[in-house]
Structure formats: C-alpha cells, structure tokens
N, C-alpha and C positions, 0 to 999 in steps of 0.2 A: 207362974210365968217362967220360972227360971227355970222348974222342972222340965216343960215341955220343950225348951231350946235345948235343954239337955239331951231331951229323947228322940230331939230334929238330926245333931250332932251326932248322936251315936250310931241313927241309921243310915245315915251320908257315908259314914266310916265303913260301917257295913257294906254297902253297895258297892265302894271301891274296891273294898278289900275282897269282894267276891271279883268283883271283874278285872281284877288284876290274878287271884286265882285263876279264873280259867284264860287268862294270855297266856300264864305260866305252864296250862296244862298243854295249850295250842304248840306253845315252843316259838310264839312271834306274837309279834303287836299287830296291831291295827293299819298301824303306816307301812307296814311289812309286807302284813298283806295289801294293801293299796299298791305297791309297788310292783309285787309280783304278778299282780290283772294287769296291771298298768305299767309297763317299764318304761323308764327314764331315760332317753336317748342320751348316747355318750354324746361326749362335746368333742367339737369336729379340732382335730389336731391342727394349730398355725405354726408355719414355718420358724418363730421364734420360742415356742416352746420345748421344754429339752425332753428327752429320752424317758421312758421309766424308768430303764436300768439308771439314771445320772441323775435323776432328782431326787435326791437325797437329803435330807438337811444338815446344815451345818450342827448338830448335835447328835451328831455322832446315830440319828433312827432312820430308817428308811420312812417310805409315803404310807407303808401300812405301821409305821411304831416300832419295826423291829430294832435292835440293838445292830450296830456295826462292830463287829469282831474290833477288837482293840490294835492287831496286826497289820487292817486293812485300809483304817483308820483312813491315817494318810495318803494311800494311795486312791482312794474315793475324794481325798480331797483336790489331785490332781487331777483326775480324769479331766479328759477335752470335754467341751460344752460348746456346744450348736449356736454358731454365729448370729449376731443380732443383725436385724434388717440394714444395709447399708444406705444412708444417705446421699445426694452423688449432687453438684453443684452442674450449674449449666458450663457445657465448653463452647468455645467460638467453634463454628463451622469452619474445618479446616480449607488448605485450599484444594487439595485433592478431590471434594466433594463440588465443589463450586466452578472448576473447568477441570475439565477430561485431557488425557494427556496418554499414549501408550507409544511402545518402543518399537522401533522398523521393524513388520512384518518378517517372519520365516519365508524368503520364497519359494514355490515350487518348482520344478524343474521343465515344466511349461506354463506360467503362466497366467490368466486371462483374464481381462474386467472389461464391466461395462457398467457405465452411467446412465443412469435409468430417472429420468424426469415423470413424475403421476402428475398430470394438469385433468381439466375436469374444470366444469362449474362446483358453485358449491352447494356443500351435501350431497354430491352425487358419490360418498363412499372410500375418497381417496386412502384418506385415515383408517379407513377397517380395511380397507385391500391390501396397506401396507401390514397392520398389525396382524392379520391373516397369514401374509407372505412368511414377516417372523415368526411369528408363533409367540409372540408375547405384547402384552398393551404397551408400546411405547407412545404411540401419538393418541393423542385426544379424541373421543369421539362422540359425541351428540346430535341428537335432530336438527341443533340450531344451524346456520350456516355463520362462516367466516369462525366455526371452531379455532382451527388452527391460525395461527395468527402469525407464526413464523415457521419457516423452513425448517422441517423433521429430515434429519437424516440418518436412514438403516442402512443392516448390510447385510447379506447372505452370501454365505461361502459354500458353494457345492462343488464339491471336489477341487480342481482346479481352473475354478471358474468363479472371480468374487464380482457380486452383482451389489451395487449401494444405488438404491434405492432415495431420490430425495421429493418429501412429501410440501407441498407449498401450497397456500392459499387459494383460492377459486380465482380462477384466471377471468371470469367475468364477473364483473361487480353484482352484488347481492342489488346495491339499491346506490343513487346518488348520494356520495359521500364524499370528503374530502380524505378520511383515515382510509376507505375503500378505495380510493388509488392508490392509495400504497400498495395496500395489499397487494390488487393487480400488478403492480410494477414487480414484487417482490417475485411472483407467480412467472412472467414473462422472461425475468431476469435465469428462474430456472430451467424456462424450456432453453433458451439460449446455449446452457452447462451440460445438456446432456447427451448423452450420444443416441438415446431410443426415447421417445416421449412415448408414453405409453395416456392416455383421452380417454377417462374413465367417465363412459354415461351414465346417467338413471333412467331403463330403458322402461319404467312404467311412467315418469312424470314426460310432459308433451315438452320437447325441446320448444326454443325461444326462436326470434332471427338471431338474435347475438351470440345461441351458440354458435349456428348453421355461418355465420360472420368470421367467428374466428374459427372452423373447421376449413373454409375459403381459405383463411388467412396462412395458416400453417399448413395444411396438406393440399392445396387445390388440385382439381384433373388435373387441370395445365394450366401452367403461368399464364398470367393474363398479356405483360407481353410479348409473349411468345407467339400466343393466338392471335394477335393483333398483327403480329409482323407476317402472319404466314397470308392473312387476310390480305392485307396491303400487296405481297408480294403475288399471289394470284391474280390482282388486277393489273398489276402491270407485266408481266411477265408472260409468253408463252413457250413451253416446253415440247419440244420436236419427240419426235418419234428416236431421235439418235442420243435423245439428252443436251441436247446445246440449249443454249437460252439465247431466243431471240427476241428482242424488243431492244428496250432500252439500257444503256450500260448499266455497272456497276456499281458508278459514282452517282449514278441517276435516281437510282433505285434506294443509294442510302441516304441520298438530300430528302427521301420521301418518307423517311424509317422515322418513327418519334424522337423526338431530341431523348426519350429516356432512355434509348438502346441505341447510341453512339459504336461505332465501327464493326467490331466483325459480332455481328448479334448473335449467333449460335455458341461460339467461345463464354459471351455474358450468359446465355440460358441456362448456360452445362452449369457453369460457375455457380449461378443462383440455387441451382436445382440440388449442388452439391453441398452447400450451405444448411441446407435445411435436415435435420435430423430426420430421420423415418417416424411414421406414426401410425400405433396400436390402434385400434379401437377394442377397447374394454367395454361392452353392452354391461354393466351390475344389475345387483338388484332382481335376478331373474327368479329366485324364490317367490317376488309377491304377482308376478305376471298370473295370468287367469289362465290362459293359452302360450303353447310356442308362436302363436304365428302372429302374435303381440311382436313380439321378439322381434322376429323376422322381418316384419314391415317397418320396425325401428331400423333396424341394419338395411335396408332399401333405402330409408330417408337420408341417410347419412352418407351414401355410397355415391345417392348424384348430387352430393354437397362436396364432396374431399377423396381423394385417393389414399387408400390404407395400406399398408403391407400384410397383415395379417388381422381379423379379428376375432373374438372370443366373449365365450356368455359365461357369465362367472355370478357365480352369489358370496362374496366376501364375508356374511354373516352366517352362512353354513358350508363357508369354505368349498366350495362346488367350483369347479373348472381350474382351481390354482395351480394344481401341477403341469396340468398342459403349458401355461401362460409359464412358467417358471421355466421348464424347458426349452420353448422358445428363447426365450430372452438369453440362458448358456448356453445355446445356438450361435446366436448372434455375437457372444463375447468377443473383446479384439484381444491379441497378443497384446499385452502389457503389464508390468509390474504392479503387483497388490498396493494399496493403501494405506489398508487397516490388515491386522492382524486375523486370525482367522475364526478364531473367541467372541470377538467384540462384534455385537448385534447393533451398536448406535453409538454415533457422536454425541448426545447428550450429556451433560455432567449428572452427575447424582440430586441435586437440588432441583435441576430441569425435569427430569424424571417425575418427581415430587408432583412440581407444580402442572404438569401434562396430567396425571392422573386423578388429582384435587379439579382442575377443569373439569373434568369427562364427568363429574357426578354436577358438578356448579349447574354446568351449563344442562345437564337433562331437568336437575330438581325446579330451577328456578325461571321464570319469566323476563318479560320485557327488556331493561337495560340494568339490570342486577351481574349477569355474569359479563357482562361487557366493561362494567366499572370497579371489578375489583384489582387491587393487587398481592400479589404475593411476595412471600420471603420466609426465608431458612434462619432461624434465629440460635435454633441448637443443636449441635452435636457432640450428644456424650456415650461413647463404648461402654460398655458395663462388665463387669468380674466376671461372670457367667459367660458372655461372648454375646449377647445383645447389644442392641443398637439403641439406643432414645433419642428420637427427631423431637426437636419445636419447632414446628410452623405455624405463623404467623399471615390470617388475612386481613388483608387493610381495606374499610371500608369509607363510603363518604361522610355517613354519618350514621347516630346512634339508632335510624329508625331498620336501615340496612342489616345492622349488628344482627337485631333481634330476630330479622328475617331469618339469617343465615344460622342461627343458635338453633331454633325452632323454641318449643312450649319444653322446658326445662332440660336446655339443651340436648333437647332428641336429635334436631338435625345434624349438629356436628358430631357427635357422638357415632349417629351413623353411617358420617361422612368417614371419621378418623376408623371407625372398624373396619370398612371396605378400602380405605388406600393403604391402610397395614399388612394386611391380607396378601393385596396386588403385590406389594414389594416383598415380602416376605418370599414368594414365588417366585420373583423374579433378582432377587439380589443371594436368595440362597442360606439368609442369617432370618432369627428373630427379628423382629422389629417394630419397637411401642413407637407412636405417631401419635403427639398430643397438638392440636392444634387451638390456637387463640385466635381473635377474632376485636380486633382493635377499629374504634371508628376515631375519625377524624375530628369530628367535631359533636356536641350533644343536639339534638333537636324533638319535640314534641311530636307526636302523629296526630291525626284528627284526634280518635280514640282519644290519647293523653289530654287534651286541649277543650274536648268535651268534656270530661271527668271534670279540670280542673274548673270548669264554668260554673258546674252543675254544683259543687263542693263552696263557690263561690254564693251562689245565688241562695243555699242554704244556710251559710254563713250572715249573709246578709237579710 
C-alpha cells in the first residue's frame, strides 16, 4: 500500500515538473497568457490620487521597486502632492443674492425709455413673449395658467433706447377665487404703470365675453360717454348751414348731459382719453394656426371690440415677428432718463431667479394643486476654490405624501429637476453651478397605498 502512494507521489511530481518545464520554455505562465487575450482595463485615475512620477514610497523604491538614488532622497520626499478633496460647510445666503441692487445708470447723450405693461388672459404666452424678447428664461413658463404669480420685471437696451418690460398675472381671472383677485388686481395695478400696454392673445383658443369686456374696457372705439353725449346733443340741437346753433341754450343743453360729465364735456373726454395708455394687440401663438385667415378673422373680432394702435402676429415659441414688435415699441420711446443700467436684463434677485425656474419645470411636470401648494427657499450659498457656485434649495411641501410625489421613484424626479435648473443658470449667470435641492414636508401622512399595506400586514398578523 505504501509502495503504490509512493508511485501516486512521484508521478504527481512528474507532471508538475513537466508543466512547469514547458512555462519555462513558453517564457510566461498561464495567467500571462490569460492576460495578454484578455487585457485588464487600467483603473480610471480620481482626482485624489497622486501622479506616477510622486508616488513613490516612503522607502526610499519607486511603484515598480526601483531604488531612489541616495542624493535625491530628500528631495522626492518634498515634492508637492495633489490636493485632497475639499470639504466646504453650508454658508448663509448672502444678501446680495436675496435683493438686487445696481449703481446709477451711464447715461446716454439722448436718452430714451418706455414702460411697457404685457396684460393678456392667462396662458395666452406673456411669459414666453417676454423671455423671447430677452433672450434668456427669466419668467416662468408652463401650460398651467396663473403661472406667474407676481410681477416679472425685464429690460432691453437697444442702443439709446431702454425698453423694461413688466410681466403680470392674467388680467382676467382663470376661475372664481378669492387669491384670483389678487392676482387680477395685481395685473390692473400694471396696466395703470405703463406707458404702452401691449394685450398679448391666443389667437387659436376662441376668446370669452370677458376678454372682449376688458378690450371695451381699456381701448374702446369710443368712450361710452362721449357717444352718449353726442346722441343726446343731436336731439336737441340744430346746426345751420353757417354753424350757429339754434335751439336751446347752453345751460339747457348741459341740465340735459348725465350727471357723469358735469361742465365742459369735451375738456373731460380729451382728459379721459389722455389717461389711458395706448394698446398693442399681440395675436401669439401663430405657429399652431392651421391657416392665415384663422388669424385674420381673430384680428376682425377684436377690432369691432376695441381700438388698437398697431397690431402684430407673433409666435413667441419660435420667436417669429419679435423684431418688428421690438422696433415699434423704440419707436414709440419718450425722452427720458435710463433706470437700470444697460447690462442688467431683470430686477429679480438671485434667489428669485432660482425659484421662477424650479416653477417652469413644477408647474409643466405636475397636476391638479401640487404646484400651486408649494413653497420655496434658498438655504445655501457656498463659493468654491475653483470659482463654482453650490446652491441648496429647499421645497417645502404639506406633507409627506407631496414629498414623494415630487422625489419621484428613487429620486428620479428631483434629480431631473436639479440637472435642467443648473444647466439654465449656468447660461445665464455665466459661472459653474451645482444646485442640490431638498424637499422637506411639513408634516408625515399615510397614502391609500401605505394604509392598505398596513391592513393587509395587519389582518396577516392577526
């Protein structure tokens, strides 16, 4: 028995000692060759790992074992070595980000502005005719209506001519609300401010009465009582051949005028008429028309609604007709001193900024009263070594069922929220800039989902 283990053992020996012969004749092993069919992808270099030339070890070998000259020693123990990743703590939001602030205008040596009010119903485009006009997203823009929710104001500077542009809420209420009168008020308060109103329509949706209401209201043919008094005065009055007026006096005639146009009523008409800002008609939207003469019957309906000064057919989402409308309007500019600076596209602060573009994706991704209920906030701003920027912002929600809406399925949603507004500012501020955003609810609550589970978990239980 003991022989034949011997004779197991000795051929075992054999066998190796042969196939270790011919490795030796090959000039490589086995894993050698494995490797040379098969190569081993190098490993991808990260920014904290050092140089070839500088990793060297402290025993005096390099990375392949060679020996370091005894002369050099020291000086391989000096070399610089590639920075470790920095750490960086949250900073408060300065205030510089938080309100906007710039120094008296350069003036020019003529001149010129105009205040330019966009009213419109809503959705009918005001938001993309401005960000068009600029050339950069500052105001919010979505299919929802009542996007905008407060006064955007821009500004364009063409030569000596600076045109600020203020964008406001839809001047007719979306639906009976009690926060939808504000808005309107807010809307009204800026036709009031401007010197041109420019009534941006949607010339494919069928207008309401209530636009055709307020196009009466702000540009009508003719005053109403104007028309009234001119009626009145043909009944009583006969005009000669020589222009005298014969009938009844003068004090006769205004015992008979409405109490609402007391004394010299042509003086009140001029006055009223002078009152009233001029007004654009903007037809938008002309991309999705089928036909021009779509168009055209829209610009008829509205012409024996209200008196225009000028109108124009514009598509704000492929930019079509702007320049015409743009040079109207530094047409019209009045002699007066600049504003704003000739640089600065918007009054908005930095943070404003923010949350107008965090809207514009809310309000397209999400349904019913999700974008209507959230809020915002600027929690951080930290500069970085490099000259990047790191925003935290912060959406506040009502509660935890909200949260998860807005996350999506392992935080896909925000994730593809915070790519596309990093992106936008990135363009528009000119720097880097990471944008991490959080997403805080108010209070926790169960969904059906959760409340089912926990029944079904229950009744197994039991």
């Amino acid at each position: 028995m003991a022989s034949l283990h011997c004779t197991w053992a000795a051929s075992k020996r054999g066998f190796w000692n042969q196939a270790s012969a011919r490795c030796q004749m090959r000039g490589m092993s086995i894993m050698d060759r494995y490797r040379k069919i098969r190569p081993v992808p190098e490993a991808t270099p990260q920014p904290w790992d050092k140089p070839p030339e500088f990793s060297g070890g402290r025993d005096g070998t390099t990375p392949g074992g060679e020996s370091i000259p005894p002369h050099t020693q020291d000086l391989h123990d000096e070399l610089p070595r590639s920075p470790k990743p920095h750490f960086y703590a949250r900073a408060p939001v300065p205030t510089e980000a938080q309100f906007r602030s710039w120094e008296p205008p350069v003036q020019p040596s003529n001149p010129r502005s105009l205040r330019v009010g966009l009213a419109g119903c809503p959705n009918a485009g005001k938001s993309s005719l401005m960000n068009a006009i600029l050339e950069c997203p500052i105001s919010a823009v979505s299919p929802k209506v009542n996007t905008t929710r407060d006064g955007v104001r821009g500004i364009k500077t063409m030569g000596d001519a600076q045109l600020v542009f203020l964008d406001v809420p839809g001047i007719v209420p979306s639906h009976q609300a009690m926060y939808n009168r504000d808005l309107v008020a807010k809307a009204w308060k800026g036709y009031q401010e401007c010197d041109v109103c420019v009534l941006v329509i949607d010339c494919v949706k069928r207008p309401t009465q209530e636009i055709f209401d307020v196009v009466r209201k702000i540009c009508p043919n003719e005053d109403i009582g104007k028309a009234e008094l001119r009626h009145r005065v043909r009944a009583v009055t006969e005009i000669g051949e020589d222009g005298d007026l014969s009938g009844p006096s003068r004090n006769t005639i205004e015992q008979m005028l409405p109490r609402s146009i007391p004394g010299n009523y042509s003086a009140y008409a001029e006055e009223e008429e002078n009152q009233r800002p001029p007004v654009i008609l903007v037809l938008n939207k002309i991309d999705k028309a089928s036909e021009i003469r779509w168009v055209q019957s829209r610009e008829k309906e509205f012409r024996a609604h209200g008196h225009f000064d000028r109108i124009f057919y514009i598509s704000a989402l492929k930019e079509q007709g702007i320049g015409k409308l743009l040079e109207y309007l530094k047409e019209r500019a009045v002699s007066r001193q600049w504003s704003y600076p000739s640089d600065m596209n918007t009054t908005l602060s930095h943070t404003d900024q923010i949350k107008q573009m965090v809207n514009t994706h809310i309000f397209k991704w999400f349904n019913s009263d999700v974008p209507y209920s959230i809020d915002q906030q600027t929690v951080g701003w930290t500069p970085r070594l490099d000259g990047s920027l790191l925003v935290e912002h912060e959406i506040v929600v009502k509660d935890s069922v909200m949260a998860r809406m807005i996350l999506g399925v392992r935080n896909t949603i925000v994730n593809r929220l915070t790519d596309q507004v990093s992106y936008k500012l990135q363009k528009l501020w000119g720097i880097p800039v990471e944008l991490r955003i959080w997403v805080r609810p108010l209070k926790q609550r169960l969904s059906k989902d959760d409340l089912g589970k926990a029944g079904a978990k229950y009744r197994e239980a039991s």
